[in-house]
C-alpha positions, 0 to 999 in steps of 0.5 A: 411939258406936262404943266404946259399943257395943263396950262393951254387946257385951263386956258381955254376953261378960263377964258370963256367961262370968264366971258360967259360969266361975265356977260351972264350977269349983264342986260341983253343977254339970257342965261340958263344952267341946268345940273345933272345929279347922281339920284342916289349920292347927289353929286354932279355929273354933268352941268350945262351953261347955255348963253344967248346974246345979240348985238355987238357982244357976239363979236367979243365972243367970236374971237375968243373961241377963234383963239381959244381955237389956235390952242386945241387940237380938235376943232370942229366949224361949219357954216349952213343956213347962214349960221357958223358953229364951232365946237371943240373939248377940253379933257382934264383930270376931274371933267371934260368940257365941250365948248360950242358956239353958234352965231349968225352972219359973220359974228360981229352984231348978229345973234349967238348961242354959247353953250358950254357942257361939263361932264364929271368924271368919276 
């Protein structure tokens, strides 16, 4: 039971950051990655992924926090102003990770903001 839902908690790490990486590298998109350190013993506390693409990439992204969104317990949408945002966390052992997503109109061929936070637990 256990390793189950270690499994669906991966799941989502790894199907996003997949996407995210992937379309990272790729023309049309911007990415930018800012790290906080701990000044005194430099290791990471917080890391932030921040992609912004347009087009019909926004579809693909879409439907992967719409599944991704099946296998969490906590979800949080919302629609104004004409743009919908989807937010949800994964706890794991070493780091939380909130996912969030904001797309324009109805997600296929509009603009979207994908940011992904990783705070480090001690």
């Amino acid at each position: 039971m256990l390793w189950a839902l270690i499994c669906m908690m991966a799941s989502a790490q790894n199907s996003i950051d997949r996407i995210v990486e992937r379309y990272s590298t790729m023309g049309g998109s911007s990415f930018v990655t800012a790290v906080k350190r701990n000044a005194k013993t430099r290791k990471v506390e917080k890391v932030v992924k921040r992609l912004t693409i347009s087009g019909l990439q926004t579809s693909r992204f879409v439907n992967t926090f719409k599944e991704e969104a099946t296998r969490q317990k906590d979800v949080v949408a919302s629609t104004a102003d004409g743009y919908t945002t989807m937010v949800f966390t994964v706890e794991g052992n070493r780091q939380n990770r909130i996912y969030n997503l904001r797309y324009k109109g109805n997600g296929h061929g509009g603009d979207a903001v994908i940011t992904i936070i990783v705070n480090m637990k001690d």
